[in-house]
N, C-alpha and C positions, 0 to 999 in steps of 0.2 A: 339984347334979348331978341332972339326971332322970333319968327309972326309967321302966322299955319297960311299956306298959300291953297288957294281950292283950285283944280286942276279940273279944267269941265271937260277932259279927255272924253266920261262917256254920258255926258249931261243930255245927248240928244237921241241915247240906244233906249230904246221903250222893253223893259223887263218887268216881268213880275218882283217886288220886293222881297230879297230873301227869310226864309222863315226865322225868326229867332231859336227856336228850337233845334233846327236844322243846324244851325252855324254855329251852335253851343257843342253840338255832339261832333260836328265837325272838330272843330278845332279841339277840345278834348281831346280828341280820339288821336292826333296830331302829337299833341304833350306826351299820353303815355307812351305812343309808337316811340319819340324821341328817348323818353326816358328809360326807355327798357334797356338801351344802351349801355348804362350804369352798369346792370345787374348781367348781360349776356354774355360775360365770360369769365364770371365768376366760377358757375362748374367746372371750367376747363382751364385756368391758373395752375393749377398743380400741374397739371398736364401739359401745357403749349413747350417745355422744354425740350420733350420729345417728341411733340407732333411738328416743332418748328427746327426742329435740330437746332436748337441754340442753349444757352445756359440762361441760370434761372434770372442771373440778375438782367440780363438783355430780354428776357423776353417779359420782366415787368415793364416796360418802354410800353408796352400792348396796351395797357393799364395807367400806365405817367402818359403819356401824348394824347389820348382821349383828354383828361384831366387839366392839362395844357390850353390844348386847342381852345375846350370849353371858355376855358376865362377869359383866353383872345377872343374868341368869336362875338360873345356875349356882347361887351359892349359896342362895340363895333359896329355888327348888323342892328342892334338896335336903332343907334344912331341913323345908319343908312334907312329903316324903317321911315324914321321920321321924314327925312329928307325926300326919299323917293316912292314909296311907298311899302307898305307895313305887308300887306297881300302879297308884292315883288318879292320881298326880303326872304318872306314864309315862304313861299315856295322852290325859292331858290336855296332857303336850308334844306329841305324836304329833299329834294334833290342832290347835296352835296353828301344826305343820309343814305341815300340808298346806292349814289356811287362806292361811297367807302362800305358799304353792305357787299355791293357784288365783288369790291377787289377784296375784300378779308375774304367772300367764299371761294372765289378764285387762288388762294394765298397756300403755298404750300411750307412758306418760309417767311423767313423775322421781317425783313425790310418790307413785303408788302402789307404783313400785316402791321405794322407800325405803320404803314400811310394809309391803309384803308380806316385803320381806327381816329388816324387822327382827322380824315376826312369827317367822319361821324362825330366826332367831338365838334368839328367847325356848323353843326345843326344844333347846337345848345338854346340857340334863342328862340327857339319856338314858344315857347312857355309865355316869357313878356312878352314876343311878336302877337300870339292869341289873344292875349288880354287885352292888349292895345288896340287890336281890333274890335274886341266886343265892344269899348268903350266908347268907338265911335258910331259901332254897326247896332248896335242894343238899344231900345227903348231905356233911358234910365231905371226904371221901375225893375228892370232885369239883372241889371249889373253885378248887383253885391252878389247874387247867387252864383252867376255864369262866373264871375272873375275867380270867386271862391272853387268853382270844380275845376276851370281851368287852373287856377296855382296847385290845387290837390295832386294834380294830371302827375306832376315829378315823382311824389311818392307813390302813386298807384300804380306805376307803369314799371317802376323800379320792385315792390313788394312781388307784383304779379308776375312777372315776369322771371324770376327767380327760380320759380319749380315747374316754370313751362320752361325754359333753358337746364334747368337739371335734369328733367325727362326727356327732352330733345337727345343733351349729349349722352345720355344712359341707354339711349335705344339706336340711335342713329348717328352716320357721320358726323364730326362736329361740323363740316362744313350748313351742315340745315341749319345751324343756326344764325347763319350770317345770310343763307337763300329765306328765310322767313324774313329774318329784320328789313331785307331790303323785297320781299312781296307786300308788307306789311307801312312799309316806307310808300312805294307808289299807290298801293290803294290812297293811302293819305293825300300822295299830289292828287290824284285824279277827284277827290270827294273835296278837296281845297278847290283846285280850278273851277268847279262848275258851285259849289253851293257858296262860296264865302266871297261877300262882297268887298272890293278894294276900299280901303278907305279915301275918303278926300282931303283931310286933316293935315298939312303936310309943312314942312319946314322952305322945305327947296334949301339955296344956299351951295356952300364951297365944303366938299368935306375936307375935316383936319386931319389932312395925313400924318403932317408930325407928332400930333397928337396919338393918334391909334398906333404910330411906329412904337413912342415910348412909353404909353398904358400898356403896350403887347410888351416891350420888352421889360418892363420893369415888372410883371406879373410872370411873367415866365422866370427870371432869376428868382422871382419869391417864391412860386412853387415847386420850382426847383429842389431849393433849399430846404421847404419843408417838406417834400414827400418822396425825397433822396438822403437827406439828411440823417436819418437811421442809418443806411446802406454805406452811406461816405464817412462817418462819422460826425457827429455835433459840432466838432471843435476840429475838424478837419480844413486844412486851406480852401479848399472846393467849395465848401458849406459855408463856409465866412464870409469867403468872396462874394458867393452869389447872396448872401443876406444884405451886404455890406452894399452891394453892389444896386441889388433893389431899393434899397432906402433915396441913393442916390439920385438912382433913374426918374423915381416917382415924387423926388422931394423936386427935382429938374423938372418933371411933367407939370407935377400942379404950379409951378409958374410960369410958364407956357399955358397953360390951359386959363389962365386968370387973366392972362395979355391977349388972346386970342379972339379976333374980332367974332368969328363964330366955333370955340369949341366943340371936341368930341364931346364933353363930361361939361356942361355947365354947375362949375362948381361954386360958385353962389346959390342957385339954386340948392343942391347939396346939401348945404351949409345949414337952409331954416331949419330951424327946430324939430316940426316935423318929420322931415324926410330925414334928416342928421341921426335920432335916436329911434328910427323905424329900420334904416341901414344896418347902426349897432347892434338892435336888436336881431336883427335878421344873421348878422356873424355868429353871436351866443346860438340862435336858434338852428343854426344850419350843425353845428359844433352836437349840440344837444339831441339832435336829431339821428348823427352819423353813428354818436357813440355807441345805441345799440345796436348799429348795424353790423359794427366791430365786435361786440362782446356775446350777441346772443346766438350768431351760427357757430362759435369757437366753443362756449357752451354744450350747446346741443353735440359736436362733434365729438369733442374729446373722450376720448374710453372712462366706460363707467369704474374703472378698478381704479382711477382718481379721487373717487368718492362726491365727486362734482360734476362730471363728465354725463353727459346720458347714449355716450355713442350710439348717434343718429346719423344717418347718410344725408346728403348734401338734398338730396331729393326731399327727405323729413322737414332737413333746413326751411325748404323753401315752403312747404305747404304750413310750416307753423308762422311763417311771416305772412304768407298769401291775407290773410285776413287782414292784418293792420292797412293793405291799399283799399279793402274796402269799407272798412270802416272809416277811412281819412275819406272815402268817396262819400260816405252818409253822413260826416259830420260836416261837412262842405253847406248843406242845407240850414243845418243847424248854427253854422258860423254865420250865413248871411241874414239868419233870423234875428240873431244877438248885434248885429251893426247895425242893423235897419232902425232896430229899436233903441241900443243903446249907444251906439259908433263902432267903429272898427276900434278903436284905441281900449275899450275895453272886453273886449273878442280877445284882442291880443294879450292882454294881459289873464284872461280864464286859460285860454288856450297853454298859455306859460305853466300855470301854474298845474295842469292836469300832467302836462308832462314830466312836471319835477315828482309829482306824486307818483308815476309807475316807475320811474326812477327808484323812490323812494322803496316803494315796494318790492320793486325786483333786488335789492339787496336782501327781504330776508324771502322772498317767495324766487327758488333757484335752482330748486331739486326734480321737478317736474315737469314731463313738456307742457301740460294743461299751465303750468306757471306762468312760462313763457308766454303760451299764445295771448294769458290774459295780459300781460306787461306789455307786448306788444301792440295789441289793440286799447289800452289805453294811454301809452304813447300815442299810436296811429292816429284814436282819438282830438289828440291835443296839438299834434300836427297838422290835424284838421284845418283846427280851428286858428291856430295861428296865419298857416299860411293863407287863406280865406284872408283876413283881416291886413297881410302888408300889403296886396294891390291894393283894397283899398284907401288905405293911409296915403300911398306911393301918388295915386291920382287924383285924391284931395289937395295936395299940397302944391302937383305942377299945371303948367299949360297944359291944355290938350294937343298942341304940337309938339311935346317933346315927353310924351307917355311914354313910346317903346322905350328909349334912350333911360329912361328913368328907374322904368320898370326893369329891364336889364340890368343892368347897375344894380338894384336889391337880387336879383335871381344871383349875380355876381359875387355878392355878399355871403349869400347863403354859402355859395359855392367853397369862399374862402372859409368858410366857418366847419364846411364836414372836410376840410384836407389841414386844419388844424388840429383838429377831433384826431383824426388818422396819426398825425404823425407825435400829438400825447399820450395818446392811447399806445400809442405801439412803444413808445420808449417806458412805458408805467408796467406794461405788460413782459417788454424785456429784460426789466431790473426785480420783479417780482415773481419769481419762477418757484415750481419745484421739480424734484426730480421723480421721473417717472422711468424707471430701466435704462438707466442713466442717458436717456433724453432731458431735459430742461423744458418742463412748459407752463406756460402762464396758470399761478398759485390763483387759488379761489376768493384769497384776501386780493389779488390784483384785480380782477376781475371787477370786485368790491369797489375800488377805489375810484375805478375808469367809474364804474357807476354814478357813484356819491356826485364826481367830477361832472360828470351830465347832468342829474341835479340840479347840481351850482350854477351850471350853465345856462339851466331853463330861468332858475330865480334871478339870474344877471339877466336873461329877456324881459324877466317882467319888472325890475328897477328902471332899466331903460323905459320898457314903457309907458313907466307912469309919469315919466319925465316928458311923453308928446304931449305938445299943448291940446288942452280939453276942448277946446272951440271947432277942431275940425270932426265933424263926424261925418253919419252916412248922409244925410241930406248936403253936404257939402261936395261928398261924394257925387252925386244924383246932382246935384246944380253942375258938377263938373262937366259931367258926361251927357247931360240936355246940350253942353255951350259944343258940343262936336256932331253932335245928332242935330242941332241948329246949324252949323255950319253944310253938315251933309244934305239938310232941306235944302237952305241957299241955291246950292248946286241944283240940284233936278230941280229947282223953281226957275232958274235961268237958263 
């Protein structure tokens, strides 16, 4: 087990205390910049075949290498977080965001922008990095709410961002859309460098390279697999291999990682009860999440002479989803009310259960955009609340030396859960068609079923999480986060 080393690098710089408010909005502000990422080239997919001269299936790479990246980077800079510092790691994502900003606006072709996106995929860890920090930079008493707006920061940055990229590419160059993310990226470094303090809280130690070689490659064959695996076939060699191939790598990692005097993943850790069915949960939730992301602009798009269809432009899309980020931003409040009071373990479990309910309901409410936006926002709702509630779980359970590392690893989770989501949905939606002028497109019973399927998904969050043990709550929470805010006095008392 490592031990947090305190580094009295700037133990003798005489500064004003940064403000909690301040380093809340900061780092927020950080999350959705990152997160917007998701959603910025979603208006312009149908399009990049032409704008990159390349074909469609090459220029989904724009799209796979983001998604990629993500899941390498995640645990990884986490880990580094702990070790060197969590302040270092963030701003050094920050910056690998807004390099792959100016090469994709730079880009007038496939290969750069597949390296620019995957540059921006390798800034995923902002989200745990943030958290990790409040937990050390925060007064306890602050915690559950900050940790809660910063986990919100992925859907809010992802919803809003949506019909401000669909009015960007509607009016102007697509390239504005990649000179924004990356003007929008450095405001971020320069409001991180000057108001968000480093933490002390620190691992030190050797990092595990062979470790991070084979969690990157054994995650990479798996998403491979899953979000290629439409395109290559199921049952295709290519698809097998890489299935087959991931099991191996990662069945090889986690024992390396069990022998390893200082692992990337301490997977003991992992293992307790809590963090074990907090992770699971978080794959269902990530899965339950993505599903309407897939099924309700497809919706809105398709031509009304489907009978299901409300052909609405990508721009409509976006302004009917705009709401669900801010409602996941005002239920962030609300989530930290229900842990403080009653634990995060049961946050998690409401939160579950509000989602499977607009599930429920968007099965039979489907015929109108007013439908929609309410389905989405109580989705958005219930995604709130959930994600609010697994930082807190994630930091009840470990040291405060190894938060980022932890925290990442459930962001990871999630991750795995909406490219699962993607690549069921897409084969449920390709086997269940009708024909429209002898086109093929996803039947309103498929539609149906991806739903129910999400659902099921959220109700598999909330069986996991009635399975965390009840002993940890928010005070356990809050005793956490004193033992790093204890460590950080140390330091400026010596």
């Amino acid at each position: 087990m490592s031990h947090a080393i305190a580094r009295p690098a700037d133990a003798g710089r005489k500064s004003a205390p940064p403000k909690p408010n301040a380093v809340v909005a900061v780092l927020a502000l950080a999350g959705i910049v990152v997160s917007l990422m998701q959603t910025l080239v979603i208006p312009i997919v149908p399009e990049l075949p032409r704008l990159l001269d390349a074909s469609a299936s090459n220029t989904a790479w724009a799209v796979t290498a983001t998604l990629l990246a993500a899941a390498v980077a995640t645990p990884v800079v986490g880990r580094l977080g702990d070790m060197i510092g969590k302040r270092r790691m963030l701003l050094t994502s920050i910056v690998l965001l807004v390099t792959g900003s100016v090469v994709c606006a730079l880009a007038d072709s496939l290969v750069p922008m597949i390296v620019g996106r995957t540059l921006q995929g390798l800034a995923a860890a902002v989200v745990p990095l943030g958290i990790s920090i409040m937990r050390d930079a925060l007064p306890a008493e602050r915690l559950a709410g900050s940790t809660a707006l910063m986990s919100a920061s992925l859907g809010v940055g992802g919803a809003l961002g949506l019909p401000a990229a669909a009015f960007i590419a509607d009016n102007w160059d697509w390239h504005i859309l990649f000179w924004t993310s990356a003007a929008l990226g450095a405001l971020s470094f320069l409001l991180v460098l000057l108001i968000v303090p480093e933490s002390k809280v620190r691992t030190g130690g050797r990092f595990d390279l062979v470790g991070s070689l084979g969690l990157s490659a054994g995650l990479v064959s798996l998403l491979l697999a899953v979000s290629k695996g439409g395109d290559w076939g199921w049952t295709s060699g290519t698809t097998l291999g890489l299935g087959a191939a991931a099991v191996v790598i990662l069945l090889a990692w986690g024992w390396w990682q069990l022998r390893a005097a200082q692992p990337l993943v301490d997977l003991r850790t992992t293992a307790k009860p809590q963090v074990l069915f907090t992770n699971l949960a978080s794959v269902a939730l990530g899965f339950s999440m993505f599903a309407m992301s897939l099924v309700l602009p497809q919706l809105l798009q398709l031509p009304e002479q489907t009978g299901y269809g409300l052909g609405r432009s990508m721009l409509t899309v976006g302004l009917v989803l705009a709401p669900q980020g801010l409602v996941m931003m005002a239920m962030s409040a609300a989530s930290a009310a229900v842990t403080k009071a009653k634990g995060p373990k049961v946050t998690l479990m409401i939160g579950a259960l509000i989602v499977a309910a607009g599930y429920g309901l968007n099965i039979v409410l489907m015929s109108e955009v007013w439908h929609l936006i309410l389905v989405s926002c109580i989705i958005g709702a219930g995604v709130g609340f959930t994600y609010g509630a697994l930082p807190a779980l994630i930091m009840g359970a470990v040291d405060p030396s190894e938060t980022a590392a932890a925290n990442s690893l459930n962001t990871l989770m999630r991750s795995l859960g909406t490219s699962f989501a993607s690549a069921i949905a897409g084969v449920i939606l390709a086997q269940m068609t009708t024909d429209f002028g002898g086109y093929a497109l996803p039947s309103e019973n498929g539609f149906k079923v991806v739903m129910a399927i999400g659902a099921g998904a959220a109700l598999l969050a909330f069986a996991l999480a009635t399975l965390i043990p009840r002993q940890r709550t928010a005070a356990t929470t809050d005793r956490s986060a004193a033992e790093g805010e204890s460590a950080r006095t140390a330091v400026k008392a010596g």
